[in-house]
C-alpha positions in Angstrom: -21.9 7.5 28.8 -22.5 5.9 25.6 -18.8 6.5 24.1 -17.5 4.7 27.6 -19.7 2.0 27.2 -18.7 1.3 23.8 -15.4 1.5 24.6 -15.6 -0.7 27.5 -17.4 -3.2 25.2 -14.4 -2.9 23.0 -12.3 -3.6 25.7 -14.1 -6.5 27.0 -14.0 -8.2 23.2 -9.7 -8.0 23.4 -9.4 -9.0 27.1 -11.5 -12.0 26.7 -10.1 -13.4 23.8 -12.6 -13.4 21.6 -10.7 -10.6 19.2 -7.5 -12.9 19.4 -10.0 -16.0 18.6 -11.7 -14.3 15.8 -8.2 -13.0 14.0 -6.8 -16.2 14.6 -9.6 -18.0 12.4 -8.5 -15.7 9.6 -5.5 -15.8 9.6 -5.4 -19.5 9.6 -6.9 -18.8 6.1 -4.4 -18.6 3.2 -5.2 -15.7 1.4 -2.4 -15.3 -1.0 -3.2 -13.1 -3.5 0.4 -13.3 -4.9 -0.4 -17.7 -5.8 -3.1 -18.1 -8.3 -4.1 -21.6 -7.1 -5.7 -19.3 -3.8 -8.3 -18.1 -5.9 -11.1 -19.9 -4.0 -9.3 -19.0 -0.8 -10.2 -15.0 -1.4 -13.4 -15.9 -2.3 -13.9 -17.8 0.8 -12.5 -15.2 2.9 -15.4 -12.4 2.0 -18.1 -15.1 1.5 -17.3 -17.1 5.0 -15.9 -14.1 7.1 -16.6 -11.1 6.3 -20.1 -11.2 4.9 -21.8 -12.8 7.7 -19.8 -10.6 10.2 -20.8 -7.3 8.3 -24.6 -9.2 7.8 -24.6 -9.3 11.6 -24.4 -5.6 12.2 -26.9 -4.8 9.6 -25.2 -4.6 6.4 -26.6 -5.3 3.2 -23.5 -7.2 1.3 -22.8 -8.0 -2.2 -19.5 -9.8 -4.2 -18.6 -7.3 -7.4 -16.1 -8.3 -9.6 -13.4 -7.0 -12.0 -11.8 -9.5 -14.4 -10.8 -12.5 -11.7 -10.7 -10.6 -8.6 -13.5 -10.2 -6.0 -14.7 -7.5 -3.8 -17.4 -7.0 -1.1 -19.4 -4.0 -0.9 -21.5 -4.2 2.4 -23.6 -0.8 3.4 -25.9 -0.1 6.1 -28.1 3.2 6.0 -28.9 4.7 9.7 -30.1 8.0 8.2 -30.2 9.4 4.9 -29.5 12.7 6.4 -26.7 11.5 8.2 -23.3 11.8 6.9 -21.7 8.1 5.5 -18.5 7.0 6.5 -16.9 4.8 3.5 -14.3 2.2 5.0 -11.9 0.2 3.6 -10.0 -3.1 3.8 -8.2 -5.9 2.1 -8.1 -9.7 3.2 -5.5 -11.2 1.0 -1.9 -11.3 2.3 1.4 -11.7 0.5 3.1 -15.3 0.2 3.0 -17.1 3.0 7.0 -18.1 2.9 6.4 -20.6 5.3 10.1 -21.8 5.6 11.5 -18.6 6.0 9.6 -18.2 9.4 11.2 -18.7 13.1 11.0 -21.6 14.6 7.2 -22.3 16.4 6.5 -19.4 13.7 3.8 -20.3 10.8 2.5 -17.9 8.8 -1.1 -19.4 9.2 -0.9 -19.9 12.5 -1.2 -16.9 15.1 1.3 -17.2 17.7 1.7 -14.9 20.8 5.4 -14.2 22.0 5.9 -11.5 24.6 3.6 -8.5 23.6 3.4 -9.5 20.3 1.2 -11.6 17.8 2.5 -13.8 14.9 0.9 -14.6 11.7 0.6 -13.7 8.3 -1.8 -10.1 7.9 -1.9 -9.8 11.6 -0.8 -6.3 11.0 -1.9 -6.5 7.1 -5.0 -5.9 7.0 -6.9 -8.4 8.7 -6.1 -7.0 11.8 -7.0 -3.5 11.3 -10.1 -4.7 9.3 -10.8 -6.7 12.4 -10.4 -4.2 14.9 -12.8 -1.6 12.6 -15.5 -4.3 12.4 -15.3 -4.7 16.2 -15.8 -1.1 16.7 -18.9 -0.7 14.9 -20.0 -3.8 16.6 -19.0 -2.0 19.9 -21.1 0.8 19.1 -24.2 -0.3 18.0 -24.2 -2.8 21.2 -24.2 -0.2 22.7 -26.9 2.6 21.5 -28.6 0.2 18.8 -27.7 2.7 15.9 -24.3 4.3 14.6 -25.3 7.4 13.9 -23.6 7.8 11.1 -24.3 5.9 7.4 -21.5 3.1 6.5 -20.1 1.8 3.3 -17.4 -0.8 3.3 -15.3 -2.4 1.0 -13.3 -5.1 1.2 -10.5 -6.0 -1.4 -9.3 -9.0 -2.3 -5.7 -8.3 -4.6 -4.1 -5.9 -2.6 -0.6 -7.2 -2.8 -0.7 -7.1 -6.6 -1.5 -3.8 -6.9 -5.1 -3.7 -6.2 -6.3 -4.9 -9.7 -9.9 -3.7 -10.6 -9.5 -1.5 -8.2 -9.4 1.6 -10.1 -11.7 0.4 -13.1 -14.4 -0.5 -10.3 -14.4 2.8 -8.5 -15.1 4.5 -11.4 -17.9 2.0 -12.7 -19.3 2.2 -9.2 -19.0 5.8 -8.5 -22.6 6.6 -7.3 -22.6 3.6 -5.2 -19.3 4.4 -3.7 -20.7 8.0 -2.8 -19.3 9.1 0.6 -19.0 11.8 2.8 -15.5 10.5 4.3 -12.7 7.7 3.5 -11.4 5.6 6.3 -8.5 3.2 5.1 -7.0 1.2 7.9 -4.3 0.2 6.3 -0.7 2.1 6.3 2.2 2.0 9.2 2.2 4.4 12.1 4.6 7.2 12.7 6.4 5.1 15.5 4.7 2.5 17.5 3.8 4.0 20.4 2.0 7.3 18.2 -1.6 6.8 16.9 -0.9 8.4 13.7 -4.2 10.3 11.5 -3.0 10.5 8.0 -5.2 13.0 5.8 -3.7 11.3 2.5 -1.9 8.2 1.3 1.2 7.7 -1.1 0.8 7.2 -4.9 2.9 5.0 -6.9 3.6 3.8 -10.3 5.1 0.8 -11.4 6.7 0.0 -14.5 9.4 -2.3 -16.5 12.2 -1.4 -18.5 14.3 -3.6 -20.6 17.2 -4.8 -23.3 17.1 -7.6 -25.4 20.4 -7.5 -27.0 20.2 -10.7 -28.6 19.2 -14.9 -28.4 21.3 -16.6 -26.2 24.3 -15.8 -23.7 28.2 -16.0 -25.4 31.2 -16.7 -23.1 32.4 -13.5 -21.4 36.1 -14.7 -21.9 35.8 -14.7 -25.8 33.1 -11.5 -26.1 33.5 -9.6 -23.4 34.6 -6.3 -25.0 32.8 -6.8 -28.5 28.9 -7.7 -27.1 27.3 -4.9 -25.7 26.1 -5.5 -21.9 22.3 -4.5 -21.4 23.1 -4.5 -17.6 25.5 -2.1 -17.4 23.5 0.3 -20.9 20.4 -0.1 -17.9 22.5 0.6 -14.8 23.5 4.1 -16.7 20.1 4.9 -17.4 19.1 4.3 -14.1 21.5 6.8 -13.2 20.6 9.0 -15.2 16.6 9.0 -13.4 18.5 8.9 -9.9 21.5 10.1 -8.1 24.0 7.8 -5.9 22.3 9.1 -2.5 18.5 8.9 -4.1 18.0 12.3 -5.3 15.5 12.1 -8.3 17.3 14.0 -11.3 13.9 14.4 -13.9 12.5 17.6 -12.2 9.0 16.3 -14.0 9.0 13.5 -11.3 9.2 15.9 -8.3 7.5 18.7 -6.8 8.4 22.2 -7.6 8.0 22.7 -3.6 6.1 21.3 -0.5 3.7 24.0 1.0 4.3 25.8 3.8 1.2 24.6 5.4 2.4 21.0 5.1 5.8 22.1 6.1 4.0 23.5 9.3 2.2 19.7 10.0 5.0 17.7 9.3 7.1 19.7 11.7 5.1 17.6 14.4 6.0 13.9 12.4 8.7 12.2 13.7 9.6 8.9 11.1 10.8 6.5 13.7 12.2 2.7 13.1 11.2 0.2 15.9 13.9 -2.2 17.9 12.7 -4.5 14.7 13.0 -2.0 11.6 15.8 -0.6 10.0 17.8 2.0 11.0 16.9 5.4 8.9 20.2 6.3 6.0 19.7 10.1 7.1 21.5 11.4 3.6 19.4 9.3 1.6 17.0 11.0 -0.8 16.2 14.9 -1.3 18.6 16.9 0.7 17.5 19.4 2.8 14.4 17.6 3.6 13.0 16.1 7.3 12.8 12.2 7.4 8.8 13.2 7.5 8.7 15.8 4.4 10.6 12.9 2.5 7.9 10.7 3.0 4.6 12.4 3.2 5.9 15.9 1.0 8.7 14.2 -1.9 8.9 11.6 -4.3 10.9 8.7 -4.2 12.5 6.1 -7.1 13.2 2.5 -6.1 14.7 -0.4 -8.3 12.2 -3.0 -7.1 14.2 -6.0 -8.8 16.6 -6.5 -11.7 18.2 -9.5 -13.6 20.8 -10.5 -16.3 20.8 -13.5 -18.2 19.4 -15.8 -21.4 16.1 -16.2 -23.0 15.4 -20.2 -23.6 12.0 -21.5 -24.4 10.2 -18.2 -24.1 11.4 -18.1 -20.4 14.0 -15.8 -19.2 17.0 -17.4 -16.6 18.8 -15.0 -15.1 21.1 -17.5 -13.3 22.1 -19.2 -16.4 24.1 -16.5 -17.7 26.7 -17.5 -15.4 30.4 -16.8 -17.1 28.9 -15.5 -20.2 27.4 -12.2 -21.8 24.0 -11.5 -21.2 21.4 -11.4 -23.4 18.9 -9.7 -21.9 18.6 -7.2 -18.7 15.0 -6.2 -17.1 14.5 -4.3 -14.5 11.4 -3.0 -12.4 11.0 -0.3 -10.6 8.5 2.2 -8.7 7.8 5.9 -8.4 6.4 6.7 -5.3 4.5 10.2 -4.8 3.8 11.7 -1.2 0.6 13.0 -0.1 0.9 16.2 0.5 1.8 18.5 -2.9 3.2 16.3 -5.0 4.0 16.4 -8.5 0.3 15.4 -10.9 0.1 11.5 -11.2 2.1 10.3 -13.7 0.0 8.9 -16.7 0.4 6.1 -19.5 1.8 8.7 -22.5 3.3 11.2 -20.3 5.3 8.5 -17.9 6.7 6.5 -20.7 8.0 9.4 -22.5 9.5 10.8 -19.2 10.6 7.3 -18.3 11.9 6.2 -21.6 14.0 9.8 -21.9 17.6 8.5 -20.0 17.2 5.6 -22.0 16.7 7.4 -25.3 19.2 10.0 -24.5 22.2 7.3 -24.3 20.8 5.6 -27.2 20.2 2.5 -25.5 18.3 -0.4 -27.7 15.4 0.1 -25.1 11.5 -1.4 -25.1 9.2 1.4 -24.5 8.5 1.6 -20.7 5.8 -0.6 -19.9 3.8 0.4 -16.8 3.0 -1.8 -14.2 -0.1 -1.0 -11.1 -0.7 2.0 -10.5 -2.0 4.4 -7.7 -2.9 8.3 -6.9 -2.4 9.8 -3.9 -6.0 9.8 -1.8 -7.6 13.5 -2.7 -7.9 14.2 1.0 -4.1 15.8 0.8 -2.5 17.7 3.5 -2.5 20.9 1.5 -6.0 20.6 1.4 -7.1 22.6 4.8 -11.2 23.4 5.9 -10.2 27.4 5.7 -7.4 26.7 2.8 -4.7 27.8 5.5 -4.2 25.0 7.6 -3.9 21.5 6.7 -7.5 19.3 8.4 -10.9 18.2 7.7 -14.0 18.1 10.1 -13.3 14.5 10.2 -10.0 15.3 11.6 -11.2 17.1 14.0 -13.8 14.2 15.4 -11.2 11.7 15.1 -8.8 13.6 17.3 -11.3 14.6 19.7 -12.0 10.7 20.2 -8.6 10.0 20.5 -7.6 12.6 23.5 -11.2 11.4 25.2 -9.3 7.9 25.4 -6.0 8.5 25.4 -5.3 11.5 27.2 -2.9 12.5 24.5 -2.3 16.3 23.7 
């Protein structure tokens, strides 16, 4: 009876508005991580938002800090015997873009069309951080206590790569101590399929570049006697990477995805909604499912590149326009599934693997510089409760909870 009458409390906050009224009030908030003059914007969000919704449920909150980015640690203790359930968030958002919207569409505005809200972190993360805050809400309304210990943390520089993130998880590890990681943040399988995900991607960033020389020189004269730092970079590039995405540096990839993950992504269908793109199904590892590309494989993507002419300092990559380039950067990402992939790549042994093309082809090459980087959450598919199967007790609740309300098999 107390699981339906949180539930039904849940309920009642969506169908009376006040979940749309709440998200909208955050939303309307700016939280560009990506635009440095939003700095007191992030620091609003925790200290005007979440801290006094967290301080209503009982949560003792504090703002930690790494360098220039904020974070709020709120934790409420129901019984030190008790397991604690350690959930995460992030409040800022990427630009806003607010003339690249649809018209009626603002980025800080949340607009309902059809069956479907508008508005910049609606879906990332201040809705799902929303929704999770709601819940506990729901439940201790309900039975005054949650039965369970909660840690949360709330993150501020998300879309930059989570600075600080790393360096204050490991200053705060005993503080951080938790029985169980909930992070409501990732895309579903399709939209119509809760999805339970027992890890998350890794990734590395990192830049590569030419400077062949000061200043561009007209194609029509050079062209043929300057070397061009695009095209030395476009053959190292494919040298890391096939034409169809196959990763060619076997250090970069698993040696093989375990048959027990094989066995759970069987179940995973990778589906693109009416809105997303359709899947290229020979792109990346052959021989893999859509799902075991994703979760089980590693994946190479050339974020951005640019050609052109170093003036003041300040690189232009339209101004090389009819003449040689000087200079060609490019940056790009390795991506890491969940389930068995290869070790995380770290600073000495990732630039010497990412460097290799480059130094093979004797290319005039900076050292690879690496950018953010992230490991795979520990709580891997390969990682089962009798070291068979893939699952974790908290698996097993989660699911339960979910057939209870959903009916699904």
């Amino acid at each position: 009876m107390t699981r339906d009458a949180a539930i039904a409390r849940a309920e009642a906050y969506f169908d009376t508005g006040r979940f749309r009224q709440d998200l909208a009030r955050r939303v309307a908030m700016p939280t560009e991580s990506q635009n440095p003059e939003r700095a007191s914007v992030l620091v609003s969000y925790l200290e005007d938002e979440m801290k006094p919704a967290l301080e209503q449920l009982g949560f003792r909150c504090r703002t930690l800090e790494v360098g220039r980015w904020p974070f709020l640690f709120a934790e409420r203790e129901d019984d030190p015997d008790r397991p604690t359930v350690f959930g995460y968030g992030h409040g800022d958002v990427i630009r806003g873009l607010d003339e690249g919207w649809s018209e009626g569409l603002s980025p800080w505005s949340l607009t309902e069309r059809g069956d479907r809200w508008y508005g910049r972190g609606v879906v990332d993360n201040k809705g799902q951080h929303s929704i999770n805050i709601a819940a506990l809400t729901a439940v201790l309304e309900s039975r005054g206590k949650l039965g369970f210990n909660a840690k949360y943390l709330i993150e501020m520089g998300e879309e930059m790569g989570s600075p600080g993130l790393r360096e204050l998880c490991a200053r705060e590890r005993d503080l951080f101590r938790a029985d169980v990681l909930i992070a409501s943040d990732g895309p579903r399988l399709s939209a119509s399929r809760p999805t339970v995900f027992l890890g998350s991607r890794g990734g590395v960033t990192f830049d590569l570049w030419i400077d062949a020389r000061k200043g561009g020189h007209h194609s029509g004269n050079w062209g043929g006697l300057l070397s061009d730092p695009a095209i030395q970079l476009a053959h190292a590039i494919a040298s890391v990477v096939g034409p169809t995405g196959q990763i060619r540096i076997p250090e970069w990839v698993p040696g093989e995805i375990p048959a027990n993950v094989r066995r759970v992504l069987a179940d995973c269908e990778v589906e693109s909604d009416s809105d997303g793109p359709a899947i290229d199904p020979g792109w990346g590892e052959p021989g893999l499912t859509p799902a075991e590309k994703v979760f089980g494989w590693c994946s190479f993507t050339v974020l951005a590149y640019a050609a052109g002419t170093e003036d003041a300092g300040e690189r232009h990559p339209a101004a090389c326009l009819g003449a040689m380039p000087a200079a060609f950067r490019g940056r790009y990402r390795l991506a890491r599934g969940a389930a068995g992939s290869a070790p995380p790549p770290r600073p000495p042994w990732f630039r010497h693997r990412a460097d290799r093309p480059v130094a093979r082809r004797g290319l005039p090459c900076h050292p690879a510089r690496p950018g953010s980087s992230l490991g795979p959450m520990d709580g891997r598919l390969d990682r089962g409760d009798n070291g068979k199967e893939a699952g974790h007790p908290a698996q097993s609740r989660r699911l339960a909870a979910e057939r209870h309300l959903l009916g699904n098999p």
